[in-house]
C-alpha positions as CSV (number, residue, x, y, z in Angstrom):
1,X,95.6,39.6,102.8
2,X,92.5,41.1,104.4
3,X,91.1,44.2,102.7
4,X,90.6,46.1,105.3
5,X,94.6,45.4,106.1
6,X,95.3,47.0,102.5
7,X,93.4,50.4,103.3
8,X,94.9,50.6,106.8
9,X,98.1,50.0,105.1
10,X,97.3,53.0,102.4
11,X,96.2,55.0,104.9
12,X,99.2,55.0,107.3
13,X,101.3,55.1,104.3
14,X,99.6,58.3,102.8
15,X,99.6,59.7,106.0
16,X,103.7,59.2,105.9
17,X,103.6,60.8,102.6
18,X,101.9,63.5,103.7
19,X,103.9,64.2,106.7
20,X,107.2,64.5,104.6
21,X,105.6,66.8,102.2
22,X,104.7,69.2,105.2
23,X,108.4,68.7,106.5
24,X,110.2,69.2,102.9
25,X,107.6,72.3,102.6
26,X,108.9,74.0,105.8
27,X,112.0,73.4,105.2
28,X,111.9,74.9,101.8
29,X,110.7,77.9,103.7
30,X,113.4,77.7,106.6
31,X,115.9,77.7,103.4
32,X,114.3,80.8,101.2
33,X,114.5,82.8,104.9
34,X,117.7,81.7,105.4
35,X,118.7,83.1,101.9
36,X,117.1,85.9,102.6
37,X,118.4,86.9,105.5
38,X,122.2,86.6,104.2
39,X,121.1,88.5,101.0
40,X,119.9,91.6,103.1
41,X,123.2,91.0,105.3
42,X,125.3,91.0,102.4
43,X,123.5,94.3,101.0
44,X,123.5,96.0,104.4
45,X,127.2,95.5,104.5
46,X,127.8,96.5,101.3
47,X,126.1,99.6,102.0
48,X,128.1,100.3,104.9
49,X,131.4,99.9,102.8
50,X,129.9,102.3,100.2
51,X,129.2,105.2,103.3
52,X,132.7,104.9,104.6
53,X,134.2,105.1,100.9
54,X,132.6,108.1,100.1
55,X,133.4,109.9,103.2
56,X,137.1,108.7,103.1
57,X,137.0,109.7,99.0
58,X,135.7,112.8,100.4
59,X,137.8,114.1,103.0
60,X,141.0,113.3,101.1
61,X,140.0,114.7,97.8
62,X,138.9,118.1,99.9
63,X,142.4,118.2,101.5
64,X,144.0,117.8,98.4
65,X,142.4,120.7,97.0
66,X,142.8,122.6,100.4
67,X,147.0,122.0,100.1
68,X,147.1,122.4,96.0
69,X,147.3,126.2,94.6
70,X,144.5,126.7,92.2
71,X,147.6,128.9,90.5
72,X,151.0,130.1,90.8
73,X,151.7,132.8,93.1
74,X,152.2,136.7,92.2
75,X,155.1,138.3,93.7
76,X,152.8,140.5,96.4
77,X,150.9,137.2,97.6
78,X,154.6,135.2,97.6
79,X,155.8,138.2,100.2
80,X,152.2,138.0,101.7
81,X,152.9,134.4,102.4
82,X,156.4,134.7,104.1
83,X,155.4,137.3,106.3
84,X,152.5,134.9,107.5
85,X,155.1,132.1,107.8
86,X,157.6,134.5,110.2
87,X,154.3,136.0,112.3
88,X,153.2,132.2,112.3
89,X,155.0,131.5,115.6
90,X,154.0,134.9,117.0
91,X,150.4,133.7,116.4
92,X,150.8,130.2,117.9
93,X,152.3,132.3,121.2
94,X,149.7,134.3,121.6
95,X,146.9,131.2,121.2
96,X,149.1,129.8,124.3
97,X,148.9,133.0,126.0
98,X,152.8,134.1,125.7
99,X,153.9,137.1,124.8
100,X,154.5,137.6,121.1
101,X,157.3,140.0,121.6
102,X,160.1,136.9,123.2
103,X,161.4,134.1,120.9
104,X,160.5,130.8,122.0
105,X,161.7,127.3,120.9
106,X,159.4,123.7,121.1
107,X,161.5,121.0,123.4
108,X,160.8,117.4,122.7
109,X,161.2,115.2,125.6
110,X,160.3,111.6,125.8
111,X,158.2,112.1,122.7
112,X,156.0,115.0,123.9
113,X,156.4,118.6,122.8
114,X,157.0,121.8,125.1
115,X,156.4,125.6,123.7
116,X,158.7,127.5,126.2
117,X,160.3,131.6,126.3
118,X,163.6,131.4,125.3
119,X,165.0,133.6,128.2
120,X,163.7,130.4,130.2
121,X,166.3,128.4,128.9
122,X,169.2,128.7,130.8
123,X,172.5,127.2,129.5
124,X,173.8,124.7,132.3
125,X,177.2,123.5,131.4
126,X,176.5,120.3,133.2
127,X,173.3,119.2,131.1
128,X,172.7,116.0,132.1
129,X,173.8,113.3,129.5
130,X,170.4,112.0,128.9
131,X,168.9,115.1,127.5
132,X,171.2,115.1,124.1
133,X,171.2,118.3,122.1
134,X,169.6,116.5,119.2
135,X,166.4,116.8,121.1
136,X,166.8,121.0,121.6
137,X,164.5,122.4,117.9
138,X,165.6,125.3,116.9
139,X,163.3,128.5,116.8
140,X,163.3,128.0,112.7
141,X,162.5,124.4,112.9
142,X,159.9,125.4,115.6
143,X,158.6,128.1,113.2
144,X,158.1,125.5,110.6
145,X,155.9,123.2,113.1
146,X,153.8,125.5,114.2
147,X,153.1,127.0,110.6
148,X,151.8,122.9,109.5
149,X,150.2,122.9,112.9
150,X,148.2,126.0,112.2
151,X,147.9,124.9,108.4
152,X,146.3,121.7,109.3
153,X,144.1,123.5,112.0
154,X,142.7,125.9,109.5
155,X,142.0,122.9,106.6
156,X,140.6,120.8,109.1
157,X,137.9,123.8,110.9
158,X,136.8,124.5,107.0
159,X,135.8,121.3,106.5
160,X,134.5,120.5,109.6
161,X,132.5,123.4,109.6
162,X,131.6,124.0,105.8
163,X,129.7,121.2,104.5
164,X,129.0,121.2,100.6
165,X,126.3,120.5,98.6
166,X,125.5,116.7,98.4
167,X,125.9,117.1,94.4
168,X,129.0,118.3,94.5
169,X,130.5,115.4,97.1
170,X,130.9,113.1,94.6
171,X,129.2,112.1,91.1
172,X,126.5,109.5,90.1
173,X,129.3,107.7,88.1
174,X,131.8,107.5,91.5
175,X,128.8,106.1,93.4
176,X,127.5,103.5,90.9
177,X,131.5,102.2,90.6
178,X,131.7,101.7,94.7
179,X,128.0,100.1,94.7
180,X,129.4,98.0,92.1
181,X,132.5,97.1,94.0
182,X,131.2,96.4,97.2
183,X,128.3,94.6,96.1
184,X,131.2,92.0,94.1
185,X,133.3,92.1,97.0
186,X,130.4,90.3,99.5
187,X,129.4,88.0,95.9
188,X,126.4,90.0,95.1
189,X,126.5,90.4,91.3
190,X,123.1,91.5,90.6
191,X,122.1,94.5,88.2
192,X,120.7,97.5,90.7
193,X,119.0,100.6,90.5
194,X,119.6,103.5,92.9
195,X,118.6,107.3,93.9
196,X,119.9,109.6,96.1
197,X,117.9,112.0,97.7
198,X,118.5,115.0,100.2
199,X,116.5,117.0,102.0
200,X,116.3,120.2,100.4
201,X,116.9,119.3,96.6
202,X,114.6,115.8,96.5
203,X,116.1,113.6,94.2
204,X,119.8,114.7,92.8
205,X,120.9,111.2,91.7
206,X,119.1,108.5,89.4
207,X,119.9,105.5,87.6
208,X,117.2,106.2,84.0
209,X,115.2,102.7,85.7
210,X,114.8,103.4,89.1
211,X,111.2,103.1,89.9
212,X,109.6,104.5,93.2
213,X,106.8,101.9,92.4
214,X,109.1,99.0,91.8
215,X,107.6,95.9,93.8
216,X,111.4,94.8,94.7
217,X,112.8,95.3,98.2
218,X,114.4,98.6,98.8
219,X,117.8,99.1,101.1
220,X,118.0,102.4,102.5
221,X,121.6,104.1,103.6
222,X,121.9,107.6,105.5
223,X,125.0,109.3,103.8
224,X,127.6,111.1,105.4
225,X,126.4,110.4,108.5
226,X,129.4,112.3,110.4
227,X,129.1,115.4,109.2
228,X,129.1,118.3,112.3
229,X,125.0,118.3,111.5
230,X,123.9,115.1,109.8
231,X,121.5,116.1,106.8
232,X,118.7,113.2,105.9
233,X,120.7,112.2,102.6
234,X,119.5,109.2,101.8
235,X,120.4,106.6,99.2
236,X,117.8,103.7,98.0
237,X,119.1,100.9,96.4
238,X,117.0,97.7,95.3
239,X,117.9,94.3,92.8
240,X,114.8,94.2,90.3
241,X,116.6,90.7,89.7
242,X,116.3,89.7,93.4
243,X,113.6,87.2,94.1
244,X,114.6,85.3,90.4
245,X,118.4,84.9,92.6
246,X,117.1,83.8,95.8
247,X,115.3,81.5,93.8
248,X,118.0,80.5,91.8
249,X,120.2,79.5,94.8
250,X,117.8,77.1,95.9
251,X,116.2,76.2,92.9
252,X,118.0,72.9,92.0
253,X,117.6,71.7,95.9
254,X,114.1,72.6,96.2
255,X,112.4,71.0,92.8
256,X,114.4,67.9,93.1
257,X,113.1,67.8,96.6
258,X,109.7,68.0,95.7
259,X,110.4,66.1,92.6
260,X,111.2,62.7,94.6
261,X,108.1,63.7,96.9
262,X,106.2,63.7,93.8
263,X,107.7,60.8,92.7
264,X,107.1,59.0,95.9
265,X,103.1,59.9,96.3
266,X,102.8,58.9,92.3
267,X,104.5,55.8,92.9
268,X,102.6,55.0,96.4
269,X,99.3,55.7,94.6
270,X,99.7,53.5,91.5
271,X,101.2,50.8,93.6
272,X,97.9,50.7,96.2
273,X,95.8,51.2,92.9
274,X,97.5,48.2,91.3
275,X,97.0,46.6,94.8
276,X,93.6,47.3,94.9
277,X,93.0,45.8,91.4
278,X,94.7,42.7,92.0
279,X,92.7,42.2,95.3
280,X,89.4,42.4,93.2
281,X,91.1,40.7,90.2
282,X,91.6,38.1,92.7
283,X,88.0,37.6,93.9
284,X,86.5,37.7,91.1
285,X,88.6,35.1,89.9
286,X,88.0,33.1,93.3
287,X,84.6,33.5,92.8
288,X,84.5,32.6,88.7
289,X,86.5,29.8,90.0
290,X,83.6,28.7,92.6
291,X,80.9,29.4,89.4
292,X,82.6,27.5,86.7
293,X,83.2,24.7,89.4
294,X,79.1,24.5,90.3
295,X,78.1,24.9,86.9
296,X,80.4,22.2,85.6
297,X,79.0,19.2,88.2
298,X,75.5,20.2,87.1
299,X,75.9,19.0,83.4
300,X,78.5,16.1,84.1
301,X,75.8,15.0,86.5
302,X,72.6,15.4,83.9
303,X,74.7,13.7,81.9
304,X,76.1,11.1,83.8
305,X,72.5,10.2,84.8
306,X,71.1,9.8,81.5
307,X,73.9,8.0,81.0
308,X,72.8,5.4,83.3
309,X,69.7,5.1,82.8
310,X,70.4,4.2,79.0
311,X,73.1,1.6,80.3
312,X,70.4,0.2,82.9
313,X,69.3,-3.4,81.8
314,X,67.0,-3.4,84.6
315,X,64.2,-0.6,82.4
316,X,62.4,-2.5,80.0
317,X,62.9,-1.2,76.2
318,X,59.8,-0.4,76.1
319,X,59.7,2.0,78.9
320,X,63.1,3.4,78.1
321,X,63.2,7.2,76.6
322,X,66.1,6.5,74.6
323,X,65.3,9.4,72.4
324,X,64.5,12.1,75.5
325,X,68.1,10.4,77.1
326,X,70.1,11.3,74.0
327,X,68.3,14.8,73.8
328,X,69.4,15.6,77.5
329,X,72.9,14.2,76.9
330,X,73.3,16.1,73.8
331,X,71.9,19.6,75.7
332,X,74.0,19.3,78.3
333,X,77.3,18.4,76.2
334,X,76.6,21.7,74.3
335,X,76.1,23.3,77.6
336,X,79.5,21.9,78.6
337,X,81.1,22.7,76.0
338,X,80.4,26.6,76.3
339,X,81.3,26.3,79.7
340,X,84.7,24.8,78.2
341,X,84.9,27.9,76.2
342,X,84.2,29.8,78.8
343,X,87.5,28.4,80.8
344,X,89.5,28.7,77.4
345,X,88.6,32.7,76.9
346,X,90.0,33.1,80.4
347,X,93.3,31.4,79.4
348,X,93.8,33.4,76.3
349,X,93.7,36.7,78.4
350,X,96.6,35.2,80.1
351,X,98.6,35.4,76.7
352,X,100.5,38.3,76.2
353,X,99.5,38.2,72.0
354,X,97.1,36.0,71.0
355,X,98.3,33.2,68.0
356,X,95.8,34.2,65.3
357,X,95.3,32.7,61.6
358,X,94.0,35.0,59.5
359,X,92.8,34.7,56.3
360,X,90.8,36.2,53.7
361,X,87.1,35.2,54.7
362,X,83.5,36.0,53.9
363,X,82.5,37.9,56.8
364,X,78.4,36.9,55.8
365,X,79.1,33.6,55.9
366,X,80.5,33.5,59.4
367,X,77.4,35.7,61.0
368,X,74.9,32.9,59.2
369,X,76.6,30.0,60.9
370,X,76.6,32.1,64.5
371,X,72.7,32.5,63.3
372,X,71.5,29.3,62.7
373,X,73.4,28.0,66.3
374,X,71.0,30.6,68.1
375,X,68.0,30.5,65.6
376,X,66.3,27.3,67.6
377,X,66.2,29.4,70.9
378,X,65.0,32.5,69.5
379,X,61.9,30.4,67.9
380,X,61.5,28.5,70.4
381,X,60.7,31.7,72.8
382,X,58.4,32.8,70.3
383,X,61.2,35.1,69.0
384,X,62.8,36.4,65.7
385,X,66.3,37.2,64.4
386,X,66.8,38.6,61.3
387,X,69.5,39.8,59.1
388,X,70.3,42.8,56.7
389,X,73.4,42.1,55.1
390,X,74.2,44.9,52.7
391,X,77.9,44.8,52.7
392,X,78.5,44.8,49.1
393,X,82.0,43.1,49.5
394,X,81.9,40.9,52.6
395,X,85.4,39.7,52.2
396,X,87.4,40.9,55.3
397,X,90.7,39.3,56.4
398,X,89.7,37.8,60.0
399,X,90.7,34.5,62.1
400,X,87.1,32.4,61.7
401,X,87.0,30.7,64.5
402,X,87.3,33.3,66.9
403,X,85.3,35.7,64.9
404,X,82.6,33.0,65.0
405,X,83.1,32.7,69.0
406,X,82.4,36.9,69.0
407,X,79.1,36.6,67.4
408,X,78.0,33.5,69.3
409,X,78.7,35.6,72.4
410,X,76.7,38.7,70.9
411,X,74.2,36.4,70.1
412,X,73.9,34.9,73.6
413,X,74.1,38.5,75.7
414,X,71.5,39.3,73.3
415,X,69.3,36.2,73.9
416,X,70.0,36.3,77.7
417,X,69.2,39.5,78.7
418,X,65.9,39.7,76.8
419,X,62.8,39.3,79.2
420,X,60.2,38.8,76.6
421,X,60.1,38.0,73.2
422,X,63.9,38.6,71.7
423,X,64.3,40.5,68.3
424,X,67.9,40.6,67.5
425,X,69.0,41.8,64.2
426,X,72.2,41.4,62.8
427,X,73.2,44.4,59.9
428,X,75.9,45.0,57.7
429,X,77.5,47.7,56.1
430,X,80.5,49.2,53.7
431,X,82.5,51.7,54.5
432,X,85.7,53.7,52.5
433,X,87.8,51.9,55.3
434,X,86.1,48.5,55.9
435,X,82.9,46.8,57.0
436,X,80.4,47.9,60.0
437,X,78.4,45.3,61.7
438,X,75.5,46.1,63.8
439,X,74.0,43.7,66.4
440,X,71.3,44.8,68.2
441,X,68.4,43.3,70.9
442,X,65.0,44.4,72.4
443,X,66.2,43.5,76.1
444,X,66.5,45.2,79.7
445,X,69.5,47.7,78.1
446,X,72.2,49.1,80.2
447,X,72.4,51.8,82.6
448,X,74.7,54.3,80.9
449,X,77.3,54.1,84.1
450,X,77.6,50.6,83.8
451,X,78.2,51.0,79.9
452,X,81.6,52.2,80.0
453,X,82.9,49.2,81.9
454,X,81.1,46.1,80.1
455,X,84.2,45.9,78.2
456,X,86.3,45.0,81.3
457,X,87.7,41.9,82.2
458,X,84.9,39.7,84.8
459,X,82.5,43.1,84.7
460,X,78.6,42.0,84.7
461,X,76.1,44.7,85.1
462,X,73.8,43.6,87.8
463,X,70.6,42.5,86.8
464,X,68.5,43.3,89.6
465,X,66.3,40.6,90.8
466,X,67.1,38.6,87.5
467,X,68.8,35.5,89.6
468,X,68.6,33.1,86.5
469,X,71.2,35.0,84.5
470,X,74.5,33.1,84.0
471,X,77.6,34.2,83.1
472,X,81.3,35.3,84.1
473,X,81.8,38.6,83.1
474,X,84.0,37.4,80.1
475,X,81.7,37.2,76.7
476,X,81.9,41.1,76.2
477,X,86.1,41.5,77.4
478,X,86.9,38.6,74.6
479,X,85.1,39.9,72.1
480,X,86.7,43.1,73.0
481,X,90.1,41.9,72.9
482,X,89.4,39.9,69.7
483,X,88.4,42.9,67.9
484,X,91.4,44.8,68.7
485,X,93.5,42.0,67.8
486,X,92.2,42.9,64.4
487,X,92.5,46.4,64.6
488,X,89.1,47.0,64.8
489,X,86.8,49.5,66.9
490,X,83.9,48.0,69.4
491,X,81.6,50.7,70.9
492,X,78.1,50.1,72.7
493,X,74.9,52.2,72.3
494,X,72.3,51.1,74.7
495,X,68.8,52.4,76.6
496,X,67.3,50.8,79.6
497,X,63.9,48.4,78.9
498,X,64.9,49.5,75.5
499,X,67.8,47.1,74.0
500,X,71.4,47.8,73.6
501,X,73.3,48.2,69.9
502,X,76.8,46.7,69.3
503,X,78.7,48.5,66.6
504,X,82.1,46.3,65.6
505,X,84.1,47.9,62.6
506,X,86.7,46.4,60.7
507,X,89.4,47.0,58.4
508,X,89.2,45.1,54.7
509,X,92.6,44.5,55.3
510,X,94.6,42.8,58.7
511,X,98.0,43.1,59.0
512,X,99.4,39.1,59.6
């Protein structure tokens, strides 16, 4: 697969991704209006409930009052009371415009109600059967109606026409209990907060926290607002719980919504990363593949050759360089054999825990042998490396042979990316916790953001114009991975045209 493939692939995908976090993000919002809008709903309509309960709480208690004696009766205001009950009628007639001086009596007829003179009402001894005499009231009964009539007349003008103060309509603790019931009854069982003010007094009612300041929405409600004049009595309510419950009701939909999206794009991206890596991995492992391949004929060629030219009976003794033959043969074996090692490193980051031996071994010993395998090369460029083993107890519990494999490949970073004369130095060190060894060169160094990654698997560091330099990007990542195999540390300290320090510290003691 193409690369450029793989980033139109991320792209479209991201672009996907992105498109359902827009849609999940407005319809978050569609869903917090939506609340909203059935919150202030369910408010206004409590509101409404509470208005018509305190006008019906209102009216009623005021005609209970109207129709209860504050206290019983003396005789004078008894006598006072029947003679308004027998000049009740006489009243009624004169509101109607008869005279007061006749008797009259109140005729129902097909459920309606006539106020007629008595000397109107003519006996007729053929009264039709459908008017029976159960319909005829008498005077008395009459004098009865029209004293509720006038009764209910007079309750009903007072309090149409005398309004109260709003304090003493109803109390704080009669309005807080309807709030509360009203609120419950459209599933609103938030704590609130409420004042009522009026127009001439200010505030009259107060819950102790209402706040004018209070950042939380505020629900206003005109009260009694059928009174003859309608006063501005207003009562504010707000939740200071309000937004915490609309959140609430779409809490668990929301953040699992943007949960999965999270999910999703943390997925996507790790995937394409993981993609991305492989696709490198993958060339650099084509191309360490096309390396290893050329630099494997060249030796088996060399070699091959000489070879030949030893077996060739044709070339005299004499003129035969057996000794020159043997020496190309035997630099070119060793070149194949690193090459070898080279293919076996790769293998063993293909295991997912390496098979180590470990064993109690002198740590000096080991850095010697690594030593005298490099100390021809160094010489022979005019070159030195020296050692300054102060470890007073070399003994450290290490595999050998791949301990010796780490220092040959220190030693051969450190011989190959020297220009000029090499000085490598090798150094040791005790510590309360184990041993430090220090190898460090006089080469080209490395750029410090290029250091960070030597350590990685197939990483070289380019080296400019510096085409002779072989390698596949492995010497540093195995000794990296050998190190930590022993629980040790690996850090690299490095300046460029300067040289480069590696600083490897392990414990006295390895776990098996």
């Amino acid at each position: 697969m193409k690369r450029e493939f793989i980033v139109l692939l991320a792209v479209f995908f991201f672009i996907a991704i992105s498109a359902l976090v827009i849609i999940q993000v407005r319809w978050i919002n569609s869903v917090v209006s939506t609340e909203d809008q059935e919150f202030r709903f369910g408010v206004n309509e409590a509101l409404k409930e509470v208005v018509s309960e305190l006008e019906k709480a209102e009216t009623f208690n005021r005609i209970i009052r109207e129709i209860t004696p504050a206290q019983p009766q003396s005789s004078m205001a008894a006598f006072d009371d029947r003679e308004r009950e027998l000049s009740a009628d006489t009243r009624l007639l004169e509101k109607y415009g008869f005279s007061p001086g006749r008797r009259s009596v109140i005729i129902n007829r097909a459920g309606s109600t006539y106020l007629l003179p008595s000397d109107s009402i003519q006996p007729e001894p053929f009264l039709d059967d459908t008017e029976p005499a159960a319909q005829i009231i008498t005077a008395g009964a009459a004098r009865r109606m029209t004293n509720k009539i006038i009764a209910i007349e007079d309750i009903v003008s007072r309090i149409l026409h005398e309004t109260p103060p709003l304090r003493d309509r109803f109390t704080s603790a009669q309005l807080n209990e309807v709030l509360r019931r009203s609120l419950d009854a459209v599933g609103i069982h938030l704590g609130f907060e409420f004042a009522v003010r009026s127009d001439f007094s200010g505030i009259i009612y107060r819950t102790p926290d209402y706040s004018e300041s209070s950042g939380a929405n505020k629900y206003l409600r005109q009260l009694f607002p059928n009174d003859p004049v309608p006063g501005n009595n207003i009562l504010s309510l707000y939740f200071p719980e309000e937004e915490k419950y609309k959140f609430s009701q779409i809490a668990f939909m929301a953040s699992s919504s943007m949960i999965i999206v999270l999910l999703l794009i943390i997925l996507s991206t790790g995937t394409f990363i993981v993609i991305f890596r492989q696709k490198k991995l993958s060339e650099i492992r084509s191309d360490f593949i096309n390396n290893m391949t050329h630099e494997l004929k060249t030796p088996i060629a060399t070699i091959s050759l000489a070879a030949q030219m030893l077996a060739d009976r044709k070339i005299p003794e004499a003129s035969r360089d057996t000794y020159g033959l043997a020496g190309i043969i035997n630099d070119e074996s060793t070149r194949l054999k690193l090459l070898v090692e080279g293919v076996l490193q790769t293998a063993i980051f293909e295991k997912a825990k390496l098979e180590l031996k470990k064993e109690r071994n002198d740590i000096h010993a080991i850095i010697l042998k690594a030593v005298d395998a490099f100390k021809l090369q160094v010489n022979g460029r005019g070159g030195e490396i020296s050692t300054s083993l102060d470890a007073s107890d070399p003994m450290v519990t290490i595999d050998e042979p791949n301990f010796l494999n780490v220092f040959i490949n220190l030693l051969d970073n450190a011989l190959k990316y020297t220009t000029g004369k090499p000085e490598i130095k090798i150094t040791t060190a005790l510590t309360h916790k184990g041993i430090t060894v220090t190898v460090s060169d006089n080469g080209i160094g490395i750029p410090r953001d290029h250091l960070r990654h030597i350590f990685d698997k197939f990483y070289r560091v380019p080296s400019g114009n510096m085409h002779n330099i072989k390698g596949f990007g492995l010497g540093l990542s195995y000794v990296k991975k050998i190190v930590d195999e022993h629980h040790g540390t690996i850090k690299a300290e490095s300046q460029l045209n300067k040289g480069t320090r590696i600083i490897i510290h392990l414990p006295k003691e390895q776990q098996r």
